[in-house]
C-alpha positions in Angstrom: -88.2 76.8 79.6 -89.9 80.3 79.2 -91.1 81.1 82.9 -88.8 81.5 85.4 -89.1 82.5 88.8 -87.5 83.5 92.3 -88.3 82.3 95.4 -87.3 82.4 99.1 -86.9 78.9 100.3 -85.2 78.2 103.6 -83.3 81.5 103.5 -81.9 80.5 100.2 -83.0 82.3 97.1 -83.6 80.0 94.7 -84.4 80.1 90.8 -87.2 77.7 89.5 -88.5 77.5 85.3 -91.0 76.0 84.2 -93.0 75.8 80.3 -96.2 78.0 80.0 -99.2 75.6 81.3 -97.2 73.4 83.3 -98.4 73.0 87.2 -94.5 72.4 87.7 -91.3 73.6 88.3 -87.7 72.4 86.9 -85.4 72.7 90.2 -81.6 72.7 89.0 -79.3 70.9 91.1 -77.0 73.5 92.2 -80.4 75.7 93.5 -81.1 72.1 95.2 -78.3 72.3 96.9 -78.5 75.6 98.2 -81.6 74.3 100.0 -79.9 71.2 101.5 -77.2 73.1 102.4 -78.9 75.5 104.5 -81.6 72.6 105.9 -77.7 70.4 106.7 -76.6 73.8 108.8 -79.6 74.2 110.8 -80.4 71.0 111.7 -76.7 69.6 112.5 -74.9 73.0 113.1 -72.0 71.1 114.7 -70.8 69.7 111.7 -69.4 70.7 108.7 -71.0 69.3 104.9 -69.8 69.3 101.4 -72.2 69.2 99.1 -71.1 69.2 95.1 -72.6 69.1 92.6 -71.8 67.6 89.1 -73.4 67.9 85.1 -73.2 65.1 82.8 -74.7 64.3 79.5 -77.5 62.3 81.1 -78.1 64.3 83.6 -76.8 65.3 87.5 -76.2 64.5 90.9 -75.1 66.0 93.6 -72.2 64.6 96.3 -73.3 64.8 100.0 -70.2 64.1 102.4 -69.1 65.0 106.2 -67.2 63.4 109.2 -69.0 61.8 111.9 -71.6 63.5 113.4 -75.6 62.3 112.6 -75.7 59.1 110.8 -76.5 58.0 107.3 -80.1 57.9 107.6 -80.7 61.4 109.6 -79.0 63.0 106.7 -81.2 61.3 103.6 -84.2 62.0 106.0 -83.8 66.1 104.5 -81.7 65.2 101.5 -83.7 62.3 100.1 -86.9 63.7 99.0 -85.2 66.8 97.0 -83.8 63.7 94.6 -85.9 63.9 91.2 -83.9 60.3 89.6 -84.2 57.2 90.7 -83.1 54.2 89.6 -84.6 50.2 89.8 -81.7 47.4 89.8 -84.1 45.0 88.9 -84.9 46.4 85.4 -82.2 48.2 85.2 -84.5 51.1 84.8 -84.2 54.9 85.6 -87.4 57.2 86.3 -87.6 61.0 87.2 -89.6 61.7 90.9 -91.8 65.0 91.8 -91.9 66.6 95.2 -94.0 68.8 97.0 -91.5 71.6 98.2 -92.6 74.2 101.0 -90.9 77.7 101.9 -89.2 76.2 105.0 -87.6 73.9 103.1 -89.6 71.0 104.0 -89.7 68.5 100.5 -92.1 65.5 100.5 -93.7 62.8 97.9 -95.6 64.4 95.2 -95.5 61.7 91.8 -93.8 59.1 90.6 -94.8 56.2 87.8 -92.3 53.8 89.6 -91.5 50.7 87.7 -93.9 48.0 88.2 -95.6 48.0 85.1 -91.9 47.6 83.3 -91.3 44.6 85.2 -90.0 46.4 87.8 -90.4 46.4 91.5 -90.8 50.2 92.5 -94.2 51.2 93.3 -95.7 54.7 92.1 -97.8 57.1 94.5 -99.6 60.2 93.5 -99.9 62.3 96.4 -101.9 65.6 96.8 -100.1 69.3 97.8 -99.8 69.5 102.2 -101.0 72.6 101.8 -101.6 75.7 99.5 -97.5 77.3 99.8 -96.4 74.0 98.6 -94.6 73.7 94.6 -94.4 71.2 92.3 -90.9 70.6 91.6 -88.9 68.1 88.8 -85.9 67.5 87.8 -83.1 65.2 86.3 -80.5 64.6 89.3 -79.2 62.0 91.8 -77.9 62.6 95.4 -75.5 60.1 97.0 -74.5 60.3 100.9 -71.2 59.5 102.0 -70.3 59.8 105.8 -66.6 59.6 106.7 -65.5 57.7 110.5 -62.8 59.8 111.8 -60.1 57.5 113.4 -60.9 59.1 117.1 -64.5 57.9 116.4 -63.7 54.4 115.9 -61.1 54.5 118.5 -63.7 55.6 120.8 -66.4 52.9 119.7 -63.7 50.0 120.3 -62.4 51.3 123.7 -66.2 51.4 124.9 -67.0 47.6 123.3 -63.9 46.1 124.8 -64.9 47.6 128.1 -68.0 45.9 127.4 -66.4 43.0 127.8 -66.0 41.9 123.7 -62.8 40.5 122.6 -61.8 42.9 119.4 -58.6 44.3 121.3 -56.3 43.3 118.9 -58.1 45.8 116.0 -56.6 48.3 114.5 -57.3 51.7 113.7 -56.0 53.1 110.8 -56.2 56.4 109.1 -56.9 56.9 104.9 -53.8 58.5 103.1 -56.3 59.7 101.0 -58.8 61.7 103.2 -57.8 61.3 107.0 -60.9 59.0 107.7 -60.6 56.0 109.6 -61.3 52.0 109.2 -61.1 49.1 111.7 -58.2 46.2 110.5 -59.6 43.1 111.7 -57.1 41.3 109.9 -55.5 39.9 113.3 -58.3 37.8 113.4 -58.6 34.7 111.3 -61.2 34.4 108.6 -64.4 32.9 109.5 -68.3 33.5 111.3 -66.7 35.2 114.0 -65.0 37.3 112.4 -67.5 38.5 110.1 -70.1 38.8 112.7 -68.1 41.3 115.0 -67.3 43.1 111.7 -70.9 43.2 110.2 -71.9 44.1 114.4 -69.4 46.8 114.5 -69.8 48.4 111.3 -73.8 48.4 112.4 -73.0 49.8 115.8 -71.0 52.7 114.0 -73.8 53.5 111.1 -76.3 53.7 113.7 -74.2 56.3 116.1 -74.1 59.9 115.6 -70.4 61.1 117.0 -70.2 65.1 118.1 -67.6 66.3 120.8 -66.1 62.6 121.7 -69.7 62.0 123.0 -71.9 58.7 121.0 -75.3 58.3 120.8 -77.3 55.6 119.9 -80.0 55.9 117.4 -83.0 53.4 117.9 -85.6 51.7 120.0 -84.4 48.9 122.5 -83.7 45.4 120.6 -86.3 42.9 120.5 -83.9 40.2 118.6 -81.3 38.6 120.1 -79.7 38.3 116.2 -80.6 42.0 115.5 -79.2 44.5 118.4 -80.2 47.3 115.7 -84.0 45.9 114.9 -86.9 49.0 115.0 -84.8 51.5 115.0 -85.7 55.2 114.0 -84.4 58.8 113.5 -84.7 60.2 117.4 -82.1 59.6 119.5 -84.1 57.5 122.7 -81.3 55.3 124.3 -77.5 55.6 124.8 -75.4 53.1 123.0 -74.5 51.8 126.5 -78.4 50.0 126.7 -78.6 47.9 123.9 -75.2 45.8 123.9 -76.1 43.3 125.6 -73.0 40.3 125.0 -75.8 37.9 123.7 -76.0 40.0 120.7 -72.2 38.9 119.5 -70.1 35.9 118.7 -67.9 35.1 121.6 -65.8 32.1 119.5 -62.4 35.0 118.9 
């Protein structure tokens, strides 16, 4: 690397390097994260994120984790497209990713040669710059998401399906030695379809539900499938949790 500049990007200054003649940038993971971090604060101010990061031989990644609050999926929504590694299970096959990446902080899509014509089954795209602001960037790093279920979240999601009517009262709610986060012990239950249905159904309801001040919200259009309470679902918050439980959608055999 023999270029290196320093730009404003989200609030964040952040150092990019490229080679001489490149149309590219090289964006380090720890200047990656100061990016996600700041995008993390100002779009879910309420709660609170670690982000680490970690250098291997191979490579790096970086370690996004928090309690509650927006789900899963809001969170790779920003996160996601600021990854520059991914990897194809069914080659066993890692390939680098390039991103457009905008002064607000905004990261989309720019090139990837996917894996299709290794025999694998990621597809590659070639897309052009949004607009004139917007930088290549590369790089060699993962990011994994891990949200944490606090034990008053679960406790809140079973008191509100019991009053729904669903027979899970004899669940537990217990709370990790490790890290204070919670899990559901269904183990009062005897193994079998019901069982796993109102665990696979619960664990859904609870992905799917952002969690701020005791208040849930559902995330997701209104289900279409009697088998699939969480079908066509999306990132903006358009029903409460309280519209789309309807007790068709679970087993009633406990």
């Amino acid at each position: 690397m023999n270029n290196t500049i320093t730009k404003t990007i989200a609030g964040a200054k952040v150092e990019l390097s490229s080679w001489s003649g490149d149309d590219y940038y090289y964006l380090d993971v720890t200047q990656a994260a100061k990016i996600i971090r700041r995008l993390l604060k100002a779009k879910f101010p309420e709660t609170k994120f670690s982000v680490k990061c970690d250098k291997y031989s191979m490579g790096s990644s970086m370690d996004i984790s928090w309690f509650d609050g927006p789900t899963k999926e809001m969170v790779e929504k920003i996160a996601r497209n600021f990854e520059t590694k991914d990897f194809d299970g069914m080659n066993d096959m890692s390939y680098g990713k390039d991103s457009w990446l905008l002064p607000d902080g905004s990261c989309s899509p720019a090139y990837s040669p996917g894996t299709i014509g290794s025999a694998g089954a990621d597809p590659s795209y070639d897309y052009p710059a949004p607009n004139a602001d917007a930088i290549k960037i590369t790089g060699d790093f993962y990011i994994f998401t891990n949200r944490h279920t606090s034990p008053k979240f679960l406790d809140v999601m079973k008191t509100f399906l019991v009053m729904k009517g669903y027979p899970i009262e004899k669940v537990e709610i217990k709370e990790s030695e490790y890290n204070g986060s919670g899990w559901m012990d269904f183990s009062a239950y005897p193994w079998g379809q019901d069982r796993q249905s109102w665990e696979f159904w619960t664990r859904e309801a609870i992905d799917h539900t952002t969690f701020n001040d005791g208040k849930m919200l559902y995330l997701g259009n209104e289900p279409t499938l009697i088998d699939s309470p969480l079908s066509d679902r999306n990132d903006d918050p358009i029903c409460a949790i309280e519209d789309w439980l309807p007790e068709d959608n679970f087993s009633t055999g406990i």
